[in-house]
SELUMVO-275008 format. One line per 10 residues: for each residue z, x, y of N, C-alpha, C. Coordinates in steps of 0.05 Angstrom, whole numbers, plus 5000, padded with zeros to 4 digits. Example, Ala and Ser with C-alpha at 12.3 -4.5 7.8 and 13.67 -1.06 7.14 Angstrom:
% SELUMVO-275008
5156,5264,4886,5156,5246,4910,5156,5264,4934  5142,5257,4955,5143,5273,4979,5157,5258,5001
END
This chain:
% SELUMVO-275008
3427,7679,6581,3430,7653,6568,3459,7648,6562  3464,7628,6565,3498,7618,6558,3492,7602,6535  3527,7619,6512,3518,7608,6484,3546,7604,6491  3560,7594,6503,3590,7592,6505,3596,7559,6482  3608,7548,6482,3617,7533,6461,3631,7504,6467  3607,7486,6486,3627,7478,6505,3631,7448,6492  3649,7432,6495,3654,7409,6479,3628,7385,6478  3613,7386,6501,3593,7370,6508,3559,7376,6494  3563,7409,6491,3540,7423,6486,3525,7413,6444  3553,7403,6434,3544,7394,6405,3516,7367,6415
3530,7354,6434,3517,7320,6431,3481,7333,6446  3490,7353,6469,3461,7365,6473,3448,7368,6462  3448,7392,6447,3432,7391,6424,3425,7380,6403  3437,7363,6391,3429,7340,6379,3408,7325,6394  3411,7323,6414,3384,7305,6435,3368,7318,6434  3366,7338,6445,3347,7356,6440,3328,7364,6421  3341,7372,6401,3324,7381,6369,3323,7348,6356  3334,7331,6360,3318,7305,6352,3286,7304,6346  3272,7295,6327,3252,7283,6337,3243,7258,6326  3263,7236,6327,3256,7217,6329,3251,7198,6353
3240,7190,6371,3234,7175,6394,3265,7159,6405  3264,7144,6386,3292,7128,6385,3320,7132,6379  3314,7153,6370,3337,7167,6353,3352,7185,6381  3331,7196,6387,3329,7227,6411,3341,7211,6446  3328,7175,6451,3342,7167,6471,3373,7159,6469  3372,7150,6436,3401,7152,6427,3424,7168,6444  3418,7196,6431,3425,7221,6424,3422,7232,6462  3401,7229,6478,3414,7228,6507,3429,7222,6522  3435,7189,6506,3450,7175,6523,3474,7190,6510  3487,7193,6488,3510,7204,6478,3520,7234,6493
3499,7247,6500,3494,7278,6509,3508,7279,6534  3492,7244,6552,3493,7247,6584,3529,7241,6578  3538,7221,6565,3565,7207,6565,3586,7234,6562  3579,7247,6537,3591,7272,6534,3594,7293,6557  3575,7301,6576,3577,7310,6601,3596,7301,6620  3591,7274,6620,3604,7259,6639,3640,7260,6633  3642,7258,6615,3671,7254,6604,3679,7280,6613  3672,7302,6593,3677,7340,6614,3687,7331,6643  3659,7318,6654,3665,7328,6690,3687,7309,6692  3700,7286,6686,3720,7274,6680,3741,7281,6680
3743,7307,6656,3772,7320,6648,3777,7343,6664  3804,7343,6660,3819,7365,6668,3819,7387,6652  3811,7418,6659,3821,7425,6673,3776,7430,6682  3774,7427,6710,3747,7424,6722,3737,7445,6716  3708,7448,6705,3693,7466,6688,3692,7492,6719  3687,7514,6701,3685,7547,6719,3660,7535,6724  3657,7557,6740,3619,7561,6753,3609,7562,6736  3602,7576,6708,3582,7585,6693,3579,7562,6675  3603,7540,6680,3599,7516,6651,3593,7500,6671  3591,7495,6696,3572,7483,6715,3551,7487,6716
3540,7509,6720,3513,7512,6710,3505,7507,6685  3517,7505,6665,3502,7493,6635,3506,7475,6643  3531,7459,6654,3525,7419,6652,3501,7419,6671  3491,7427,6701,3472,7426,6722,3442,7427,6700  3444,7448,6688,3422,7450,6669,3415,7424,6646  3431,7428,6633,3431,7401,6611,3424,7383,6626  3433,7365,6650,3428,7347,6661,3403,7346,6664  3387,7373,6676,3363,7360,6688,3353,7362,6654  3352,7382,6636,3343,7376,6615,3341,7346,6603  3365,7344,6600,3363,7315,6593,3346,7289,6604
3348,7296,6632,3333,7272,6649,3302,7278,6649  3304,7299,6641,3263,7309,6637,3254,7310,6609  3266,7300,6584,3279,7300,6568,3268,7269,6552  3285,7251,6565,3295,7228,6562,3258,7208,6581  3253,7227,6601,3225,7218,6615,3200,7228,6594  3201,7241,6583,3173,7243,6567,3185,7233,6547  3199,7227,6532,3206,7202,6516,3198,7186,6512  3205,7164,6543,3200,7143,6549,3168,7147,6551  3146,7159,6558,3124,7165,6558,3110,7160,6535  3116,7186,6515,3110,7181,6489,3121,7150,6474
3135,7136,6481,3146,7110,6470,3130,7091,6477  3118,7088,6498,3096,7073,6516,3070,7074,6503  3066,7103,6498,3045,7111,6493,3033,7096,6466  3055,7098,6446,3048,7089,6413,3042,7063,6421  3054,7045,6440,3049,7016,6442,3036,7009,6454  3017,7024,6473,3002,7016,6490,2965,7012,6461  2956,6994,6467,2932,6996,6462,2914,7012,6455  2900,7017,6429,2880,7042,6422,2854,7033,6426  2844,7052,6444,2811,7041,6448,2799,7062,6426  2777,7047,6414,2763,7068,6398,2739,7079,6423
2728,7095,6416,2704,7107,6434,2687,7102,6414  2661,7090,6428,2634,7090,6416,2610,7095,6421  2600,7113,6404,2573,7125,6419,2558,7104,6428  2546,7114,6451,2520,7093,6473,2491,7097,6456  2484,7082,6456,2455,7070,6439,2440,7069,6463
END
């Protein structure tokens, strides 16, 4: 497991341990931007902080998809069930 300390890895986890719906796509989008800026800067991340950004990413994007699921979900229509007579 990599616990290394990386400038991007605060906004991750914050997305992550969220659990607010809206709060948590927030907190993605801030996570994915924070990544993005890293692969941005100089000096270009080693192999092993490639693999945590490679990771986070898909985290995030699998992440950010049951999200959107559960967000759907609260708004979509409640059928009650009723017993047949």
């Amino acid at each position: 497991m990599n616990t290394r300390n990386y400038a991007w890895r605060k906004a991750f986890l914050c997305a992550v341990f969220e659990t607010d719906c809206a709060k948590m796509l927030a907190g993605i989008s801030k996570a994915t931007a924070a990544i993005e800026a890293r692969l941005a800067a100089f000096p270009q991340p080693d192999s092993v902080e490639w693999r945590a950004i490679e990771d986070a990413r898909r985290s995030l994007v699998t992440l950010g998809a049951q999200v959107s699921v559960l967000a759907d979900a609260k708004e979509a229509p409640v059928f009650v069930r009723r017993p047949l007579h």
